[in-house]
C-alpha positions in Angstrom: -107.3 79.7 -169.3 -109.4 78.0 -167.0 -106.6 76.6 -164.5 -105.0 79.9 -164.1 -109.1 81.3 -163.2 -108.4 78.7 -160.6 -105.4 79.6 -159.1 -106.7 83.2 -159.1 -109.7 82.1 -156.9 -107.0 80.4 -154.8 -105.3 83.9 -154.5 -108.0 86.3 -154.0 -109.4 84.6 -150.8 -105.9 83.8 -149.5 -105.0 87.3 -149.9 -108.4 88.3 -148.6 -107.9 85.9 -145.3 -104.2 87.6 -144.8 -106.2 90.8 -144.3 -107.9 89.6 -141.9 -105.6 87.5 -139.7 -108.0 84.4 -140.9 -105.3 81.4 -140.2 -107.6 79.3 -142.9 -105.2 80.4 -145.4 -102.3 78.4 -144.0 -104.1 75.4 -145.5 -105.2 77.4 -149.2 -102.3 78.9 -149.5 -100.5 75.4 -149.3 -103.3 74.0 -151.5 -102.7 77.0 -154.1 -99.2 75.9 -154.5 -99.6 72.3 -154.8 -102.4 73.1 -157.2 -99.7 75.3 -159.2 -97.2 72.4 -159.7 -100.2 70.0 -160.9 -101.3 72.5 -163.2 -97.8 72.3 -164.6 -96.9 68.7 -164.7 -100.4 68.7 -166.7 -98.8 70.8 -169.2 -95.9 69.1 -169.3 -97.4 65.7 -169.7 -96.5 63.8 -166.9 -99.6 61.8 -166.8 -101.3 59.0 -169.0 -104.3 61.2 -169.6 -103.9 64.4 -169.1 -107.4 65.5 -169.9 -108.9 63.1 -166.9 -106.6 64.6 -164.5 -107.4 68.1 -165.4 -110.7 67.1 -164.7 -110.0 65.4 -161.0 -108.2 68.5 -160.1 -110.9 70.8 -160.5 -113.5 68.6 -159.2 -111.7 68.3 -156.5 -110.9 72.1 -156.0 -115.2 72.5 -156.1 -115.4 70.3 -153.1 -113.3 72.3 -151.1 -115.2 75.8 -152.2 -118.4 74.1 -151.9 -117.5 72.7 -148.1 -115.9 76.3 -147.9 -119.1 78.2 -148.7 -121.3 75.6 -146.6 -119.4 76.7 -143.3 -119.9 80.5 -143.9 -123.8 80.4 -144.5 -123.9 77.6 -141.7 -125.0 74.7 -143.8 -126.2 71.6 -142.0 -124.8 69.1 -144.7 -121.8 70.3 -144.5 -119.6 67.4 -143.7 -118.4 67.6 -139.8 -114.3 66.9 -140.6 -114.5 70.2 -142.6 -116.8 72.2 -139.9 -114.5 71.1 -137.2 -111.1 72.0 -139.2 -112.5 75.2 -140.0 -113.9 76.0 -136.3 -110.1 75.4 -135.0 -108.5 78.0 -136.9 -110.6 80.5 -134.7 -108.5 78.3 -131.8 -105.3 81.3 -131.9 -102.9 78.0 -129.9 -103.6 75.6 -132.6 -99.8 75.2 -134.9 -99.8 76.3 -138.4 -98.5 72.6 -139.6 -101.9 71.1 -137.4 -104.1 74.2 -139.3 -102.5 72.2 -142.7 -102.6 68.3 -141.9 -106.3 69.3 -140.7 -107.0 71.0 -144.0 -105.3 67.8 -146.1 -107.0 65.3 -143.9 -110.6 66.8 -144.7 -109.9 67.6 -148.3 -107.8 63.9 -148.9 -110.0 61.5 -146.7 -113.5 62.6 -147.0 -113.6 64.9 -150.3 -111.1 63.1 -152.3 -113.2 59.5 -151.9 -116.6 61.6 -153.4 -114.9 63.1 -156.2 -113.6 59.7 -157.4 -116.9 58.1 -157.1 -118.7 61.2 -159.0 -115.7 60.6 -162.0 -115.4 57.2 -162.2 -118.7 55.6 -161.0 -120.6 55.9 -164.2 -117.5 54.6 -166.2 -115.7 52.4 -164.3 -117.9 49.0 -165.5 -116.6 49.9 -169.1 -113.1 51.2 -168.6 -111.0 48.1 -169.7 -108.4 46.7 -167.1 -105.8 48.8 -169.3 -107.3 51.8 -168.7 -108.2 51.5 -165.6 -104.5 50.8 -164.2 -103.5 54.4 -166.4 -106.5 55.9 -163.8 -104.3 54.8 -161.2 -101.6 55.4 -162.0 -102.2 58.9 -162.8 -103.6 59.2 -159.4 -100.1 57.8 -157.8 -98.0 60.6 -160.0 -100.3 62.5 -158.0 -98.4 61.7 -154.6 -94.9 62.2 -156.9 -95.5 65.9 -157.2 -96.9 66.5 -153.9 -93.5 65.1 -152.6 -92.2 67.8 -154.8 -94.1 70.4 -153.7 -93.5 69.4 -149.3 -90.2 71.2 -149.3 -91.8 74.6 -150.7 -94.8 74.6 -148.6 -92.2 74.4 -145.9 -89.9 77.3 -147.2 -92.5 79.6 -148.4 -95.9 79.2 -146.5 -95.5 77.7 -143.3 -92.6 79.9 -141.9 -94.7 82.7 -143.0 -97.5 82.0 -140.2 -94.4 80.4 -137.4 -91.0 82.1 -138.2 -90.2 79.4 -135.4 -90.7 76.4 -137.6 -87.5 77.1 -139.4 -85.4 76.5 -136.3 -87.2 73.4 -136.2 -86.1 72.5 -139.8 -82.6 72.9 -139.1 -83.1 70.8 -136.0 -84.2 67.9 -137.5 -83.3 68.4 -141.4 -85.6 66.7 -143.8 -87.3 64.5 -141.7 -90.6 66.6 -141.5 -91.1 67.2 -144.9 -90.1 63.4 -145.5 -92.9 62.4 -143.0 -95.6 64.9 -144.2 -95.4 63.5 -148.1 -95.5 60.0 -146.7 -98.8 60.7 -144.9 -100.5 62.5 -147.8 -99.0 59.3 -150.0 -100.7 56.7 -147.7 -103.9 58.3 -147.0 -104.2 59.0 -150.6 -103.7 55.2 -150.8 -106.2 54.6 -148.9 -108.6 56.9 -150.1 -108.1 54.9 -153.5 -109.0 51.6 -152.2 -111.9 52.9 -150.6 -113.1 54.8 -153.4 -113.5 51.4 -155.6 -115.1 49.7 -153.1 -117.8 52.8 -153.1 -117.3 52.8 -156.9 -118.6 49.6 -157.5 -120.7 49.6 -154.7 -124.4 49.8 -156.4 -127.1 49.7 -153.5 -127.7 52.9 -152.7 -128.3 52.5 -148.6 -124.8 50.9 -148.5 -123.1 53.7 -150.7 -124.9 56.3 -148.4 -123.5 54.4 -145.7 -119.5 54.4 -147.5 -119.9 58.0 -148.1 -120.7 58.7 -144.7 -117.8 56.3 -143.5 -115.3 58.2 -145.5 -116.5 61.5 -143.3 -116.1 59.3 -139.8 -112.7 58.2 -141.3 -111.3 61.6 -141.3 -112.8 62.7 -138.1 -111.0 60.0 -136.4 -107.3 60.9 -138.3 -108.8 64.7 -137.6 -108.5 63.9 -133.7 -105.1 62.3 -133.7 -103.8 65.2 -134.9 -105.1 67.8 -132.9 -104.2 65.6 -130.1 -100.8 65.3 -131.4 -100.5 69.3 -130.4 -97.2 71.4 -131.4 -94.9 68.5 -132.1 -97.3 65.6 -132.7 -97.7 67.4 -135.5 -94.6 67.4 -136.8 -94.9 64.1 -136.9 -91.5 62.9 -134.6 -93.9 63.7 -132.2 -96.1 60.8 -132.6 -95.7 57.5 -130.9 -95.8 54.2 -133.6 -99.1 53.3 -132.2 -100.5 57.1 -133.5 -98.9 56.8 -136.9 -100.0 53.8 -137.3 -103.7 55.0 -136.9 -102.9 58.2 -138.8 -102.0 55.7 -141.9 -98.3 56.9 -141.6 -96.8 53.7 -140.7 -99.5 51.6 -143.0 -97.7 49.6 -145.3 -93.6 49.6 -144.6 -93.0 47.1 -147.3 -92.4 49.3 -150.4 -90.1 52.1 -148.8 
């Protein structure tokens, strides 16, 4: 089946990076298992279409191989967030957990606003308002089984690459995992909005521009977290004003 042929590509090059002591699978390895429990909540139906997510999911998987192979053959369109994420795991001081949010801030922020523009542009003027509420909220059950998913990538990859970390998680319980799936939540958010606005954005100089803005966008939530360092990263770290920046502390209303 085509999902596992997914998974399998995950694999291979995580397995191949473990080799090699190549810290960029901290952030695959993470994505491999999220991708795992999407795969299954497709086959259990969780969403309103289960077809279009399928889809999404592996459109957005071919960003991240296609931003992957761009920064091995030295590719000059290759979009700066990603070049810069991937240059830092050649940094040996840089955390595992910053290795990861630096991985999900490229892949959420700038690839995840292109891949919903390349889906839904071409459609979205005909979708009626019924079906394009299911779009979202397929995209929200998204965040749902990423929350699942935090506690694992804790447990099984992350104290793989720093045995450390779990000394941390008994320190402070639950509240880094609880942190971590709010971020993805609200930057996916985010990424929504801005996607619709690109979406139904039709001149091309301005799109170009909201493409590229989407890029800049991560770069700037990129720097707060390397900034951040061992503990900003781990999110108790961060002062208000940062995770307010970040996204983190965006919209308190509906916790």
């Amino acid at each position: 089946m085509i999902h596992h042929e997914l998974l399998e590509r995950m694999h291979s090059r995580v397995d191949a990076w473990d080799a090699t002591g190549d810290r960029r699978a901290i952030f695959l390895a993470c994505y491999a298992l999220m991708t795992s429990n999407m795969l299954e909540g497709v086959e259990a139906g969780r969403f309103d279409d289960n077809a279009w997510v399928h889809t999404l999911m592996h459109q957005f998987a071919e960003y991240y191989f296609i931003a992957l192979e761009g920064y091995d053959c030295g590719a000059g369109w290759l979009p700066e967030v990603w070049r810069q994420a991937h240059n830092l795991t050649r940094t040996p001081n840089v955390p595992p957990l910053v290795h990861l949010l630096l991985g999900i801030n490229a892949h959420i922020n700038c690839d995840l606003t292109l891949v919903l523009d390349d889906l839904l542009r071409g459609v979205w003027d005909d979708l009626t308002p019924l079906l394009r509420e299911s779009r979202r909220n397929d995209y929200l059950m998204v965040n749902t089984i990423i929350g699942e998913t935090i506690d694992v990538v804790q447990d099984t990859v992350l104290e793989r690459y720093s045995p450390a970390m779990n000394i941390i998680d008994v320190a402070f319980g639950s509240l880094d995992e609880w942190v971590t799936a709010r971020l993805i939540r609200n930057w996916r958010r985010d990424v929504w909005d801005r996607a619709m606005v690109l979406v139904q954005t039709h001149d091309t100089q301005m799109r170009e521009a909201l493409r590229h803005q989407a890029d800049l966008q991560a770069l700037q939530r990129m720097r707060l977290v390397v900034t951040g360092g061992a503990l900003g990263a781990r999110s108790f770290g961060f002062s208000q004003r940062w995770l307010r920046r970040l996204g983190l502390m965006a919209d308190t209303k509906d916790d």
